[in-house]
C-alpha positions in Angstrom: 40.8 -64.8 -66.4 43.8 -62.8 -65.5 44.0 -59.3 -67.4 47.1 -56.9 -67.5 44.9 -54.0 -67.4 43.4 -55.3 -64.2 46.9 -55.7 -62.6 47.5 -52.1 -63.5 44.1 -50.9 -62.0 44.7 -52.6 -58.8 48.3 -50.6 -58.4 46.4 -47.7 -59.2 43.8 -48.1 -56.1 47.0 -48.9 -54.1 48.8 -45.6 -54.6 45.2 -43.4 -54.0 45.2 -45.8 -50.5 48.8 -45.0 -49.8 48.4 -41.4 -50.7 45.5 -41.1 -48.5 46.9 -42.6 -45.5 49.6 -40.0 -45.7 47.0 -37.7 -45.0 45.5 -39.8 -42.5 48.9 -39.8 -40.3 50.1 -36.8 -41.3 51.4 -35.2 -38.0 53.3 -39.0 -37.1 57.0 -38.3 -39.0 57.8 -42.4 -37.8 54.4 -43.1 -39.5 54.9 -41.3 -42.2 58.3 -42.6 -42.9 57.1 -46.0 -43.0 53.7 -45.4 -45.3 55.7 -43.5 -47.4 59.1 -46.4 -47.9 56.5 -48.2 -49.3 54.3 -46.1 -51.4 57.6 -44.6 -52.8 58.9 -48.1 -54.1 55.5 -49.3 -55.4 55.3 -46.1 -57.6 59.0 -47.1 -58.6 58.4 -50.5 -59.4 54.9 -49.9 -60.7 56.4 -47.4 -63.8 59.0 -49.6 -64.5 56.9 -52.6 -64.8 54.6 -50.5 -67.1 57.8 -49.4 -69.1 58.7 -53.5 -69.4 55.2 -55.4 -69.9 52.3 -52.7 -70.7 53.5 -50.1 -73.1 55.9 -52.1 -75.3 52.4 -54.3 -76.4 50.4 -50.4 -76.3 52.6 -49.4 -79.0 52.2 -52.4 -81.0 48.1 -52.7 -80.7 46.9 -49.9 -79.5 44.3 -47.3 -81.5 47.0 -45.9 -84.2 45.0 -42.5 -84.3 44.5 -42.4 -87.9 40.8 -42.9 -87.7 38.4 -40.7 -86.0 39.4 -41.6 -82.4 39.0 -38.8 -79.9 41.8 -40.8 -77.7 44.8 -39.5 -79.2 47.3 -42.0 -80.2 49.9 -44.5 -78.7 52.2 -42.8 -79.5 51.4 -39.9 -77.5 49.6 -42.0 -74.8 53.6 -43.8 -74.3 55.2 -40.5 -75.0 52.9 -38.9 -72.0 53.2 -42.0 -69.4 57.4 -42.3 -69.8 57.3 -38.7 -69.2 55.1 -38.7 -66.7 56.6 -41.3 -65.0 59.7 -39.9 -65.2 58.5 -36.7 -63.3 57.1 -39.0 -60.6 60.2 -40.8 -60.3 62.1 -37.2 -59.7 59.7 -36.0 -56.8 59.9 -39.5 -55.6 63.9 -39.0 -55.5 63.6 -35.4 -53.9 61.3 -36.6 -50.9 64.0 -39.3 -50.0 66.3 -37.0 -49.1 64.3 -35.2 -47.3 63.0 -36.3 -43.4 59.6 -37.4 -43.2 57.2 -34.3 -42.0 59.2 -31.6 -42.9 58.2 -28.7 -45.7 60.5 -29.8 -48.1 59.2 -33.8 -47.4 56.2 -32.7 -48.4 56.5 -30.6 -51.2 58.1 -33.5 -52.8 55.4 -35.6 -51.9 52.8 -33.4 -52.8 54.7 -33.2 -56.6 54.6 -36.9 -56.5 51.4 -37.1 -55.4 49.8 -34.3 -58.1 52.0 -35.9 -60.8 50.7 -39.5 -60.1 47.0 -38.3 -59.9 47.5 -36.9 -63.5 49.0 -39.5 -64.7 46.5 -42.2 -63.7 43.9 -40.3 -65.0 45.4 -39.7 -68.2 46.4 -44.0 -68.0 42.5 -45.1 -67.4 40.8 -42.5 -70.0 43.1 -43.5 -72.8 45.9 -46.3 -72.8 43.9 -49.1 -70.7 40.4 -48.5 -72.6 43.1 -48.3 -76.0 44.7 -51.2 -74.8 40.9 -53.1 -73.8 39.5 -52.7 -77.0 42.8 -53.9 -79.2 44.2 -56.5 -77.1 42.3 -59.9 -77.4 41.6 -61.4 -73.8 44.4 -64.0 -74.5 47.2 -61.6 -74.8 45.9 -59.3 -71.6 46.1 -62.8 -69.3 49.2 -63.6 -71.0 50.4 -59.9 -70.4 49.1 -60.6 -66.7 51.1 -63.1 -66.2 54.1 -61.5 -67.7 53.6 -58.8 -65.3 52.9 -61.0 -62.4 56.6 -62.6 -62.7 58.7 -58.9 -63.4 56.4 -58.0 -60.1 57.6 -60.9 -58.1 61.0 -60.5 -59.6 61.6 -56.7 -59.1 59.2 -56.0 -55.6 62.2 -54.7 -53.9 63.0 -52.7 -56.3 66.6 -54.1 -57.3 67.1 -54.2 -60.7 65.3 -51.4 -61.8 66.1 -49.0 -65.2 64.9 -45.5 -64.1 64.4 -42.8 -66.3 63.3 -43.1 -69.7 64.0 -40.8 -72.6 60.3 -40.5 -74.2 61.4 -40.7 -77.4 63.9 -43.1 -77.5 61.5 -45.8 -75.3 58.9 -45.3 -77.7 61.9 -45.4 -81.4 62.9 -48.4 -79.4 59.8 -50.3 -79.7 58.7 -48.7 -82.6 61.3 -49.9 -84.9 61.9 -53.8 -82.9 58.1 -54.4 -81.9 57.9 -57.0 -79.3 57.0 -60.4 -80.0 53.6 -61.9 -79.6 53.5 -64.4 -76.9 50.1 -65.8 -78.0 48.3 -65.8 -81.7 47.0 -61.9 -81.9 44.0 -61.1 -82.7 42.5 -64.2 -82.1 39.2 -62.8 -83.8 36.8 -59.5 -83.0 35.2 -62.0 -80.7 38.4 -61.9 -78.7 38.6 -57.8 -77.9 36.5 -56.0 -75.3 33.5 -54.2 -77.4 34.0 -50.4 -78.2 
């Protein structure tokens, strides 16, 4: 069965690749050029899909914080990713006007790069486990396949809303949740075990 937080896993072993063939051609400025066109959109279109299909359904489902949960709280997790992807967004902006292989190229990629690590790290220890154990299986697939069609929709980029007040994203969806596109929760039965 498809699963959102599958989809989002899979990006995130796509950018570490990416990253690491940067490394891999890193004295090749025509190579680099090329790896990095692409590794610079996915990133793009990766946090905006996030923003559009993931974090709207985080805020609504996710672990609340007002138990003893050691994982913070949606709220936080949603106010940390916008940011952070706004930050990623920025050094991904600075390296394009710069030509690939120089100092300033990358020390713009290296901000994207540290920025990204941090904030997949932060994604996979909190909002996806969150997200796994309040989310019943039929809302990740149908989440999947939400995400599937923005993908295909939005791959070149085109189309995109860039940076995101924290705050506001998360008042926005705070005070108009999103809708449920399935019946949620279906039953305990339904959401990954703690």
């Amino acid at each position: 069965m498809l699963d959102v937080t599958d989809l989002v896993l899979e990006d995130h072993h796509t950018m570490r690749r990416q990253f690491a063939l940067l490394d891999d051609v890193w004295d090749d400025p025509r190579a680099l050029g090329m790896v990095w066109k692409g590794l610079a959109r996915l990133l793009d279109v990766h946090a905006a899909c996030e923003e559009e299909v993931f974090y709207p359904y985080l805020l609504k489902y996710g672990d609340s914080g007002d138990d003893d949960s050691t994982e913070g709280d949606v709220v936080d997790e949603t106010d940390d990713a916008i940011g952070d992807h706004d930050e990623i967004r920025d050094a991904v902006a600075a390296a394009s006007k710069e030509e690939p292989g120089t100092e300033a190229w990358w020390a713009a990629v290296r901000k994207a790069r540290e920025e990204n690590d941090d904030h997949l790290a932060e994604e996979e220890h909190d909002a996806l486990p969150d997200f796994r154990r309040n989310a019943s299986v039929e809302l990740r697939a149908e989440l999947a396949l939400r995400w599937l069609d923005w993908r295909y929709a939005h791959d070149s980029g085109e189309g995109i809303t860039y940076d995101k007040d924290p705050e506001e994203y998360i008042e926005q969806y705070r005070s108009s949740p999103v809708a449920d596109p399935v019946p949620h929760p279906v039953d305990r039965t339904s959401v990954t075990p703690h």
